[in-house]
C-alpha positions in Angstrom: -24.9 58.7 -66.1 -22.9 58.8 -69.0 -24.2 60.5 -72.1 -23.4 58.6 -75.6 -20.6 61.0 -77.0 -18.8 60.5 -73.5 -18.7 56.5 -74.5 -15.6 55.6 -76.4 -15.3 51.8 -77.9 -13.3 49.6 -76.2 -11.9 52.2 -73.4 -12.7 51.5 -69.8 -12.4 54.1 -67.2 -12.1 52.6 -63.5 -13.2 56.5 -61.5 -14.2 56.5 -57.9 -14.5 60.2 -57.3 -16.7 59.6 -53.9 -13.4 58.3 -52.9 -10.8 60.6 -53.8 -8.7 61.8 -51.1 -5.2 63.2 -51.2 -2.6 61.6 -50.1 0.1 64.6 -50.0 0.0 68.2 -48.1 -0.7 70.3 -50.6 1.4 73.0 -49.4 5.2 70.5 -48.8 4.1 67.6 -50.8 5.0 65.4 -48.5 2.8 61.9 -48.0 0.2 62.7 -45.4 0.5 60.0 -42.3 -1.6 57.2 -41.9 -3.8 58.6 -39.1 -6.4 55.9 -39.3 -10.2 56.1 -40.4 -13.1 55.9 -38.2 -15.4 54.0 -41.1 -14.8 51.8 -44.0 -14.7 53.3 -46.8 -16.1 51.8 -50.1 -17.4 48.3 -51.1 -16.2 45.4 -48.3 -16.1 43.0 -51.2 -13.1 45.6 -53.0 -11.3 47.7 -50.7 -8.1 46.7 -49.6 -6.8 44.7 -46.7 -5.8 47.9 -44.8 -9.1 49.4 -45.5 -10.5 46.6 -43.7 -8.0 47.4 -40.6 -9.8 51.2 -40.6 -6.2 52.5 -41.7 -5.7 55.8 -43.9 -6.2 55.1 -47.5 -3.1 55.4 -49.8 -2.2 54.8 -53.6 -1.8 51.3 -52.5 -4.9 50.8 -51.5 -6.2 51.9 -54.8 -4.0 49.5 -56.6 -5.2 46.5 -54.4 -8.9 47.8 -55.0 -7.8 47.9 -58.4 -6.5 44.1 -58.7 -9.5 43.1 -57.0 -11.9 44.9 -59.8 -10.1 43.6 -62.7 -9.8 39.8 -61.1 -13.7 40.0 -60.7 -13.9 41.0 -64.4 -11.8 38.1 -65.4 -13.3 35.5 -63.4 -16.6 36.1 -63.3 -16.6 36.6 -59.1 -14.2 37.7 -56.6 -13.0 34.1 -54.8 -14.2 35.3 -51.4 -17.5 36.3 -52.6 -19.0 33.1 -53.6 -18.0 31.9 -49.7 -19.7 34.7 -47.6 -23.5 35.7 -47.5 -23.7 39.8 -48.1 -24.5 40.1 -44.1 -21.6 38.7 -42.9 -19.8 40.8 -40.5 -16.4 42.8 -42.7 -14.2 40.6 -40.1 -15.4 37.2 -41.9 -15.0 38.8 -45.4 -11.3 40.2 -44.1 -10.4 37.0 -42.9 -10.9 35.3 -46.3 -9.6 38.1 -48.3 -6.2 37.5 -46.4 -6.2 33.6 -47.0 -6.4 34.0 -50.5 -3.3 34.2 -52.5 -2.7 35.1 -56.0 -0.7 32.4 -56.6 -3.7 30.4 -56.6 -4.2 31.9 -60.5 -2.7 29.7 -62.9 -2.1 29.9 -66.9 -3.2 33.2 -68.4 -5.1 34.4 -64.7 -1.5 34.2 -63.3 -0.7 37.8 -64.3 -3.8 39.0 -61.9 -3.2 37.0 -59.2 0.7 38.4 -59.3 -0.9 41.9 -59.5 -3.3 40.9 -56.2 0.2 39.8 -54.5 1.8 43.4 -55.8 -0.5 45.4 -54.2 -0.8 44.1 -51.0 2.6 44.3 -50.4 3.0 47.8 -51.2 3.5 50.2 -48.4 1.7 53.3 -47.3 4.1 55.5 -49.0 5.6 53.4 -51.7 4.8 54.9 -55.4 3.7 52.0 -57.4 4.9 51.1 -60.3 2.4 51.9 -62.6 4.5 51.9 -65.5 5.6 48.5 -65.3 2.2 47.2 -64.5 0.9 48.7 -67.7 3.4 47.0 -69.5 2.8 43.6 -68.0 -1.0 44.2 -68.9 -0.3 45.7 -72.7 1.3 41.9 -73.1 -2.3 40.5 -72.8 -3.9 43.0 -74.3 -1.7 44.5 -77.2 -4.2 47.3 -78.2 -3.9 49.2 -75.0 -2.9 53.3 -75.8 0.7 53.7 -75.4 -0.7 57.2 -73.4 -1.4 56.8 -69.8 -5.0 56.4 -69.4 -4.9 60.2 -68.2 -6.0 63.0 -70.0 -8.0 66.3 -69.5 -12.0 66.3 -69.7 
């Protein structure tokens, strides 16, 4: 719950702290290994592709997650959501997921759908480009903070 002074006009945070997992040994810093998962982790209708395939989550995997909470914001619905009934099985809902390209977004959506396309090409390991993603959105939304959207509590 959020109390009133935590609120600050026109900011949105995207946190999922029952998520959070490192993603380098803490002691060499090197990227842990993509040893699988058991379980899916987080919503079906937003985790990534590879979370689908039970593999260990990454910052890619965020970023996808990511591209799929600000396309839903945009367009009202996720494209695969309006085609599945909440009890189909994750296979269904992976299967559609896949199809969908982010070329399909056109005009001013095309940005999204070419972050969608970003993400899910990124590789376990890769460092996304946050910077440049950033910039691409600050072109539709001039007012963003020059800051990184970091800062301490």
């Amino acid at each position: 719950m959020l109390a009133p002074e935590d609120v600050e006009q026109g900011c949105v945070r995207f946190i999922d702290l029952g998520l959070c997992r490192p993603y380098r040994n803490l002691d060499t810093s090197a990227h842990l290994p993509d040893k699988g998962t058991l379980h899916t982790a987080g919503t079906r209708l937003f985790i990534s592709l590879n979370g689908h395939l039970h593999r260990s989550p990454s910052r890619r995997d965020d970023m996808e997650a990511l591209s799929y909470t600000l396309l839903a914001l945009v367009v009202d619905r996720l494209p695969w959501e309006s085609r599945i009934q909440r009890h189909l099985f994750s296979r269904r809902l992976f299967d559609l997921k896949k199809q969908w390209s982010g070329a399909y977004l056109v005009g001013e959506l095309s940005l999204f759908g070419e972050y969608v396309d970003y993400t899910r090409n990124l590789t376990y390991t890769e460092e996304p480009d946050y910077a440049r993603w950033r910039d691409r959105f600050r072109t539709l939304v001039p007012d963003l903070p020059d800051d990184p959207l970091v800062r301490s509590l």
